[in-house]
C-alpha positions, -999 to +999 in steps of 0.1 A: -256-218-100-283-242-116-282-253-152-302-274-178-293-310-169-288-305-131-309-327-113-328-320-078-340-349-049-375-331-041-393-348-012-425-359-028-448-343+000-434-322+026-454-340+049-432-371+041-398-359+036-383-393+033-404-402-001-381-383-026-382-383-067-354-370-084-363-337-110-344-326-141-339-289-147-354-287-189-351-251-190-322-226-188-320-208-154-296-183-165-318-170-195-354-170-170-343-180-132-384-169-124-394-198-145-371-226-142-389-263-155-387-295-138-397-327-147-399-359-125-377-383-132-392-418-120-386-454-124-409-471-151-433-495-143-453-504-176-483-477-164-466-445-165-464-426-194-436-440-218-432-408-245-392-404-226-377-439-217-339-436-199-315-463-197-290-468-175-264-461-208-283-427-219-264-410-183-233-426-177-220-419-148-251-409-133-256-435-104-292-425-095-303-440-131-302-474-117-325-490-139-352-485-171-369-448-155-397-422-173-402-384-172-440-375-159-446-347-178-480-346-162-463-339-133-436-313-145-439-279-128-419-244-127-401-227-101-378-202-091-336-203-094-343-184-061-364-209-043-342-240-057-310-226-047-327-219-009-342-247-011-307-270-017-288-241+015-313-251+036-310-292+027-350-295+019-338-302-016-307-321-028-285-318-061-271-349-071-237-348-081-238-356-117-260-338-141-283-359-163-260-356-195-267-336-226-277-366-243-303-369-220-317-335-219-318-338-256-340-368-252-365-355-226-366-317-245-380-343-277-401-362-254-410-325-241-425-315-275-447-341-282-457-341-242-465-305-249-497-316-267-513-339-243-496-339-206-469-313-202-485-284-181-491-259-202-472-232-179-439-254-183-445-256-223-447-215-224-411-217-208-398-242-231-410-228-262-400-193-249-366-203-249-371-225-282-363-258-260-391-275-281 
């Protein structure tokens, strides 16, 4: 089963399956598997949206954090455990070996909360204060 932390290689487009991002799972599936949040977990640029910076040392151990990366809040989005975990059977979607480290969800869930005001969708900040994530 899926838990806060986990994190998901979603093709970008299904129309290009080879463009991927990698998503973190914000929420707890266990306590509302219809609602599950995921946030995109990108590398940074300088233009994206800097309220949730990762380095390489916030997830050791987590080789797909290669270098400085962002969460796009604007572009976080809810789901099903359901459609995840058929999602992953049928190999549309990956899950990546490591989970993104509690000190790491700790940082994006505070990045969450001021996000909440200004880019997180407001669907995904219903689930997060629901399960007082933020």
């Amino acid at each position: 089963m899926l838990s806060q932390g986990d994190v998901i290689l979603i093709p970008d487009d299904p129309r290009n399956p080879q463009q991927k991002h990698n998503h973190v799972i914000i929420s707890h599936p266990d306590k509302d598997p219809v609602n599950v949040v995921l946030v995109p977990l990108v590398t940074y640029d300088g233009t994206q949206d800097d309220t949730c910076i990762l380095e390489t040392t916030d997830c050791p151990g987590c080789a797909y954090i290669t270098r400085t990366s962002c969460i796009e809040y604007r572009k976080g989005n809810t789901t099903t455990l359901a459609l995840l975990e058929a999602r992953i059977r049928s190999r549309v979607f990956f899950i990546r070996s490591a989970p993104i480290g509690a000190v790491a969800v700790e940082k994006i869930l505070t990045g969450a909360k001021d996000a909440a005001q200004f880019s997180l969708p407001n669907k995904c900040s219903l689930v997060l204060s629901r399960q007082s994530l933020i």
